[in-house]
C-alpha positions in Angstrom: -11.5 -17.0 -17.2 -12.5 -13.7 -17.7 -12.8 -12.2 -21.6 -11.3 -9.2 -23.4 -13.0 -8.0 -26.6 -10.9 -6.6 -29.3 -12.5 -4.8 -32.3 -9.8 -4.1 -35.1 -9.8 -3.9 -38.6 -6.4 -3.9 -38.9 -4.4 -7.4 -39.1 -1.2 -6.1 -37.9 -2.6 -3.9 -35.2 -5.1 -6.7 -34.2 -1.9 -9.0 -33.9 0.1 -6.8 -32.0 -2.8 -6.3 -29.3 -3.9 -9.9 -28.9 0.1 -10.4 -28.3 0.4 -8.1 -25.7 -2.8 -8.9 -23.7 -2.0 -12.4 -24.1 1.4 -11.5 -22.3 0.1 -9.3 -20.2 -3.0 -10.6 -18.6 -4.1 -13.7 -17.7 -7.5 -13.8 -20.0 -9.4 -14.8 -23.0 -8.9 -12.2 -26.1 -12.0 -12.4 -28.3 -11.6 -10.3 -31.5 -13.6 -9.1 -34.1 -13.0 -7.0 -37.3 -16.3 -4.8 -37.9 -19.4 -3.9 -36.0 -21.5 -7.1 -37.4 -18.9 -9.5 -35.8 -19.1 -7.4 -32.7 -23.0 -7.3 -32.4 -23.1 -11.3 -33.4 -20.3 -12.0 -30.3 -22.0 -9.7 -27.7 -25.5 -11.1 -28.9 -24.1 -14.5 -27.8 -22.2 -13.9 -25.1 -22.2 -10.2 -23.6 -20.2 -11.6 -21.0 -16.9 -9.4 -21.1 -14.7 -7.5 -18.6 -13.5 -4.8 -20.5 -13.3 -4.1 -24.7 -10.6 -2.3 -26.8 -12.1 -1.1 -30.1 -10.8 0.7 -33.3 -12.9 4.3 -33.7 -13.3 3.8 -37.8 -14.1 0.6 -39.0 -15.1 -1.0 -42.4 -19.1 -1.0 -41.5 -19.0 2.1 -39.1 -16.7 5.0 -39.9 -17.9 6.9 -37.5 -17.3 5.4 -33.8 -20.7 3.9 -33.7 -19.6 1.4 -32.1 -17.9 2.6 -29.1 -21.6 3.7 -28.6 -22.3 0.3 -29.2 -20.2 -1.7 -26.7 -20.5 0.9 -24.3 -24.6 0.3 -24.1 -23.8 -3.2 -23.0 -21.8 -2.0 -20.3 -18.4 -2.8 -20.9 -15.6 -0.8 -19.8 -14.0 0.3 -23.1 -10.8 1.8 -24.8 -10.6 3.5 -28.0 -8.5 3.0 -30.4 -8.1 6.1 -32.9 -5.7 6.5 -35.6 -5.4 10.7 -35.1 -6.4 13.0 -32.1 -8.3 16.0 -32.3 -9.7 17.8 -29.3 -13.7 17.8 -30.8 -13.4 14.0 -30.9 -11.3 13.9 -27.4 -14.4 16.0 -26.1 -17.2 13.5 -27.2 -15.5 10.5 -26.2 -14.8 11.1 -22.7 -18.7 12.4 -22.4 -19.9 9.3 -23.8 -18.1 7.3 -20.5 -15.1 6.0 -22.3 -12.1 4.4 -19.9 -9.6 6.4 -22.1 -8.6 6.9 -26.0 -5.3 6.0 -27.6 -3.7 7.1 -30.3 -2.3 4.1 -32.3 1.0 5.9 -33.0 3.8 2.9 -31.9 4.4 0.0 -29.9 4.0 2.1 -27.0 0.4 2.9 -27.6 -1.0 -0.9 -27.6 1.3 -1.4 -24.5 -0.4 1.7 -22.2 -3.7 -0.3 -23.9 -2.6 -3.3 -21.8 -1.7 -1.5 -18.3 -4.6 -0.1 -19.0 -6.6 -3.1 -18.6 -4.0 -4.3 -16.2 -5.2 -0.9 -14.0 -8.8 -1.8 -14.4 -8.8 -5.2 -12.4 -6.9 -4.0 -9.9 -9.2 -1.3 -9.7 -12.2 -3.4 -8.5 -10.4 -4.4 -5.5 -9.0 -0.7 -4.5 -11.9 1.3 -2.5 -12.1 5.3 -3.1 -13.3 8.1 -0.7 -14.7 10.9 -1.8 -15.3 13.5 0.9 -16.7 17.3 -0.4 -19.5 19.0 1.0 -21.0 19.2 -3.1 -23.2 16.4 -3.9 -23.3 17.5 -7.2 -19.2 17.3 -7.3 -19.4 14.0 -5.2 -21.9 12.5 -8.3 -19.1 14.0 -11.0 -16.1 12.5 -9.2 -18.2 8.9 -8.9 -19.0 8.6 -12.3 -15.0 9.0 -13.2 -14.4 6.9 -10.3 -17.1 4.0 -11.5 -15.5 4.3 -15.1 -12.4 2.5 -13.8 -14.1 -0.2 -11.6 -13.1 1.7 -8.4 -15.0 1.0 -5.6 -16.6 4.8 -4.2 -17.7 5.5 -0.7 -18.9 9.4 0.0 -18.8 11.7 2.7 -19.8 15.3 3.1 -17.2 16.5 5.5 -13.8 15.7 7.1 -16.2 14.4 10.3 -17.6 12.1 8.3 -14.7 10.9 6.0 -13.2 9.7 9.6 -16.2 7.8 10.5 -16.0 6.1 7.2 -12.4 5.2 7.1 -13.5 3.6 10.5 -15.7 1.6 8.6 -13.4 1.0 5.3 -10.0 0.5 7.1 -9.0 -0.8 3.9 -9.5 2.1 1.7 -6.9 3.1 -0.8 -7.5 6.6 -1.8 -8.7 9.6 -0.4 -10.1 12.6 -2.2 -10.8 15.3 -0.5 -12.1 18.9 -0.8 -10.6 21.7 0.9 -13.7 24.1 2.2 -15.9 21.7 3.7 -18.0 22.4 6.9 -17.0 20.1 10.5 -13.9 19.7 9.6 -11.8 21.3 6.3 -9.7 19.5 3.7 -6.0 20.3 5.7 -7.6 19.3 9.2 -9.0 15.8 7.5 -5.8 15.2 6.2 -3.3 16.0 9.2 -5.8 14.0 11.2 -5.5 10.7 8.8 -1.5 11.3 8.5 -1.7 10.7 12.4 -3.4 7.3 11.1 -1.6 6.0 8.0 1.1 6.4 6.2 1.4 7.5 2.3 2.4 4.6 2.0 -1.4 3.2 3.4 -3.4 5.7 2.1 -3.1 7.9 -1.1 -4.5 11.6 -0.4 -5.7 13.7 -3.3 -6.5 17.6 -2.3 -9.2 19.2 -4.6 -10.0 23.1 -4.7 -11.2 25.4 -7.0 -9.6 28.9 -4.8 -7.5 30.4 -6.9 -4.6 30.8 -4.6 -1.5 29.1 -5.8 -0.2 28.5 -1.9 -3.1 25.7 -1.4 -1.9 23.0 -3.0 1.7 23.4 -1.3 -0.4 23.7 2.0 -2.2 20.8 1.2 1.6 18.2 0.1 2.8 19.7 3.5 -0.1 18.5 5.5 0.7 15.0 4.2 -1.4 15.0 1.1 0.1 12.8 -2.1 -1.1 15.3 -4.9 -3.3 18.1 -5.5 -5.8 18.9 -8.3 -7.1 22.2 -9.2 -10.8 22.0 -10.3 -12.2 21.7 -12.5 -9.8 19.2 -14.0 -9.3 17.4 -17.0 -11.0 13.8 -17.3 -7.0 11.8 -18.4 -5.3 14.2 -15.2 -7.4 13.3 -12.9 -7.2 9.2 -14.1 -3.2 9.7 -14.7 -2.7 11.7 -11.2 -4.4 8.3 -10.0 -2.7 5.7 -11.3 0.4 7.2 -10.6 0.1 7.5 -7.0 -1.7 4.2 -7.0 1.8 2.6 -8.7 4.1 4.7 -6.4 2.0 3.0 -3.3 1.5 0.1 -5.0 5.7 -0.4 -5.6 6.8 0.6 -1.9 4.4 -2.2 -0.7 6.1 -4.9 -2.9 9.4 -3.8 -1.8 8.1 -3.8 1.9 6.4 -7.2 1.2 9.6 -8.7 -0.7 11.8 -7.3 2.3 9.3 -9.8 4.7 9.1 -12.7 2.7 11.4 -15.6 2.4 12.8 -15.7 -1.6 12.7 -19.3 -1.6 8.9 -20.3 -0.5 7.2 -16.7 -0.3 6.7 -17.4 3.3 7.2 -14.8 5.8 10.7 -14.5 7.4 11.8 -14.9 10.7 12.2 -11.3 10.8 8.4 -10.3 10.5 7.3 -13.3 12.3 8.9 -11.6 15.6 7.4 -8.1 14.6 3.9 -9.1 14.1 4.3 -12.0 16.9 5.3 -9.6 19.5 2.2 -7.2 18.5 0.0 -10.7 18.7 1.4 -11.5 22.1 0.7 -8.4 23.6 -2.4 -7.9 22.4 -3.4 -11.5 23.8 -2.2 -10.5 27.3 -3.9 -7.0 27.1 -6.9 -8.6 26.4 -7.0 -12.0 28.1 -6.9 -13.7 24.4 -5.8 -16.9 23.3 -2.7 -17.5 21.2 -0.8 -20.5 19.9 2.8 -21.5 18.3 3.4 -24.2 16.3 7.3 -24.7 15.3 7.7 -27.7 12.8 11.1 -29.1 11.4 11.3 -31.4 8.3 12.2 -34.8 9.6 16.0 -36.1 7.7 16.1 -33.3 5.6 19.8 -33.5 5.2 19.6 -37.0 4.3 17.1 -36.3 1.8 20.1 -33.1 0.5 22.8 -35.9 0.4 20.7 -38.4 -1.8 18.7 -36.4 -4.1 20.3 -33.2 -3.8 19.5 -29.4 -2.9 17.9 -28.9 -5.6 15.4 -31.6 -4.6 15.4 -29.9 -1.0 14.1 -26.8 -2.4 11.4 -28.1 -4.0 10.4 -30.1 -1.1 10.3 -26.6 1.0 8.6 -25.2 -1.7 6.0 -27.5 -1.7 5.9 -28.2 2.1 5.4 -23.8 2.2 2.5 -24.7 -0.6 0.5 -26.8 1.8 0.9 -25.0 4.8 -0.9 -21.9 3.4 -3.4 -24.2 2.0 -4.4 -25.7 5.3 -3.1 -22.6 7.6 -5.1 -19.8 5.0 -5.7 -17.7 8.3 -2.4 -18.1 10.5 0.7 -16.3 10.2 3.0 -18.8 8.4 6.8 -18.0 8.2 9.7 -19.7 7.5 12.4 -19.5 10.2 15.7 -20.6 8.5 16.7 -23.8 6.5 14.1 -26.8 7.2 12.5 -24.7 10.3 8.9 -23.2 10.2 6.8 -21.4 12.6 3.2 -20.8 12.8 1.3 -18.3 14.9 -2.5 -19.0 15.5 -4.4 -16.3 16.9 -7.0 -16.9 18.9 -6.7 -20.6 19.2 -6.6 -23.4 22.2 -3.7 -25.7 22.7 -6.1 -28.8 21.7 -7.2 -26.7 18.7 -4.2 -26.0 17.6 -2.9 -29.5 18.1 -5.2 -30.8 16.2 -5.1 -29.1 13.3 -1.4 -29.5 13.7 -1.6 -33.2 13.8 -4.0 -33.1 10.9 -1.7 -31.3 8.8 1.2 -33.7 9.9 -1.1 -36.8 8.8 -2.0 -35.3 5.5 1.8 -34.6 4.6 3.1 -38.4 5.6 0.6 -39.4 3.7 0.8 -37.3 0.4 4.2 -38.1 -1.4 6.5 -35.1 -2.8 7.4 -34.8 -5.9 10.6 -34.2 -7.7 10.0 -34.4 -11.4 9.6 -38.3 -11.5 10.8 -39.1 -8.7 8.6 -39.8 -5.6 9.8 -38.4 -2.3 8.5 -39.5 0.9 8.5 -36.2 3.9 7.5 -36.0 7.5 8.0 -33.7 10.1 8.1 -33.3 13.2 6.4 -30.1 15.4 6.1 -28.5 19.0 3.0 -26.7 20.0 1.9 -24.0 23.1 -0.1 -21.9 24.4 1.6 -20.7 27.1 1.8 -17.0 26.7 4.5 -16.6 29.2 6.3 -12.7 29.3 7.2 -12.6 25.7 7.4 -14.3 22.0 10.4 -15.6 23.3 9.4 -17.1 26.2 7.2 -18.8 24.2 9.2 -19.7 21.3 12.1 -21.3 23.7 9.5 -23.1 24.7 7.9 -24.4 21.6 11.6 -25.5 20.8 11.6 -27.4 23.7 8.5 -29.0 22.8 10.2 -30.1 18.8 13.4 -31.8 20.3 11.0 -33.8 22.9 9.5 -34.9 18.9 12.4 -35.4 17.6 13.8 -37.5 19.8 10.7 -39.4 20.3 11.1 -40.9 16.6 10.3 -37.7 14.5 7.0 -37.6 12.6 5.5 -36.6 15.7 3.8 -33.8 17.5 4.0 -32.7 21.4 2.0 -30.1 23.1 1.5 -28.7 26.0 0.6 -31.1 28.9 
């Protein structure tokens, strides 16, 4: 589990932030009230993802150690019980995530989105694409502050290349006067690409003309920043774009799921299917459907109840994404579940099928104490045949042969 330090002097304040994080974040607080306690714990274990510690303490009054913690290479937050702009100044030089001022409740809870932020961060990759090393260098180091992965280019030529190469890149900064290609050509061209939704744009500039940033938001850019900028507008212009995107693709993501087992629904299982099955016949590519149906489930309804049902799909959901981590896994409606396996044989897929059908006969549900024995019964193809339906008739044809063969059974293609 990963650890949080906490310097504070304070009892209530040290209280209040241990509460927070503890609610907040699945981690280890670690705290300590002085300097001493701080060198001892990082002395014995330096191991820490990111530290929140009080500017004035008992055995440093004057920030030391901020200086301190951030020599060992910790991503840290200040605490500071006033603001004033000489101290703002210094701060953010010396490589701090961000200050707060410990005014109310509020303050100790942007502390903990604040480390909330930062481990997302490490998973969410940043271009930066201007022609100015020097600004490329600046913009990294605020980048690498907040874990943020960084990837450079020099010009709008090259960005393209190495969204190529980073398809899963998050945010894109970009200059406007660049040579190869300009800030508004890069970012038309990537609109034609992805979504806002995809990819967060940021335009930079430092013309003076107050047109340029509404030329850039036209072209399909997110936001624009005038430079040079301040350190917290740059980071706040960032998080909020990256919780706007970050929001539209949970709702997206709850609209395709299934509320009972986080599956996928039947709905997005046909979209991305269809996609699958053309690109197998396009390119001469194996694909495979498996359709499985809990064997007696209304039985087991009627004698333990729906309650009892739902955790069985539940759990039944649980293993399939355990054994199935690569497949597209859905859940087509009451006891019915589909499985698409790219790239796969009949045989192959039959046999991991049949696998997964011994493992659940012979691993007991459970409903609080009470034991509750499952099987199923499944259909799989390979027949690509003209569409997804085509071979999801098929596939269906396949399951009743199981059923009425005795349940707890899989067929196949011949």
């Amino acid at each position: 589990m990963e650890r949080i330090l906490v310097v504070e002097d304070s009892p209530m304040v040290l209280k209040i932030i241990r509460h927070l994080i503890s609610q907040g974040l699945d981690v280890e607080v670690v705290t300590r009230t002085d300097l001493a306690g701080c060198g001892e714990e990082l002395a014995e274990s330096g191991e820490f993802f990111a530290a929140v510690v009080d500017l004035n303490l008992p055995d440093a009054t004057n920030g030391e150690v901020v200086e301190f913690v951030l020599d060992h290479g910790i991503p840290t937050i200040v605490l500071t019980g006033s603001y004033d702009d000489e101290r703002r100044e210094r701060l953010l030089n010396m490589g701090v995530v961000d200050y707060v001022v410990k005014e109310s409740r509020h303050s100790y809870e942007y502390v903990v989105k604040l480390l909330k932020r930062l481990q997302k961060n490490r998973h969410i990759k940043v271009l930066i694409a201007d022609d100015s090393g020097t600004t490329r260098r600046f913009i990294r180091g605020l980048l690498e502050q907040h874990l943020y992965q960084v990837i450079e280019a020099g010009h709008g030529k090259e960005a393209i290349a190495q969204l190529a190469k980073h398809p899963d890149t998050s945010i894109l900064i970009t200059d406007y006067a660049m040579p190869e290609m300009d800030g508004f050509e890069l970012v038309k061209h990537v609109r034609n690409e992805k979504d806002k939704h995809e990819l967060v744009i940021i335009g930079l500039s430092s013309t003076e003309s107050g047109a340029l940033s509404a030329k850039f938001i036209k072209n399909g850019a997110n936001d624009f920043l005038k430079k040079p900028f301040f350190h917290e507008e740059f980071h706040c212009r960032l998080m909020h774009n990256l919780e706007e995107m970050e929001l539209i693709q949970a709702i997206q993501d709850a609209a395709n799921r299934d509320y009972l087992t986080q599956l996928y629904n039947r709905r997005y299982l046909f979209n991305e299917g269809c996609q699958l099955h053309e690109q197998a016949v396009s390119k001469g590519q194996q694909l495979a459907l498996v359709m499985l149906d809990i064997d007696h489930f209304k039985q087991l309804n009627d004698t333990y109840g729906h309650e009892a049902g739902d955790e069985v799909l539940r759990q039944l959901a649980g293993k399939m994404l355990q054994s199935f981590p690569r497949f597209l896994c859905a859940r087509m409606g009451g006891e019915e579940f589909c499985i698409l396996m790219p790239g796969l044989t009949n045989d192959q897929a039959n046999q991991l099928v049949e696998g997964f059908r011994l493992m659940v006969s012979q691993q007991p549900f459970m409903y609080g104490e009470t034991e509750l024995p499952v099987t199923f019964s499944a259909g799989v193809t390979n027949h690509i045949g003209e569409d997804l339906d085509s071979m999801y008739q098929g596939v269906d044809e396949y399951l009743y042969r199981a059923k009425e063969a005795g349940r707890n059974f899989v067929i196949a293609d011949d």
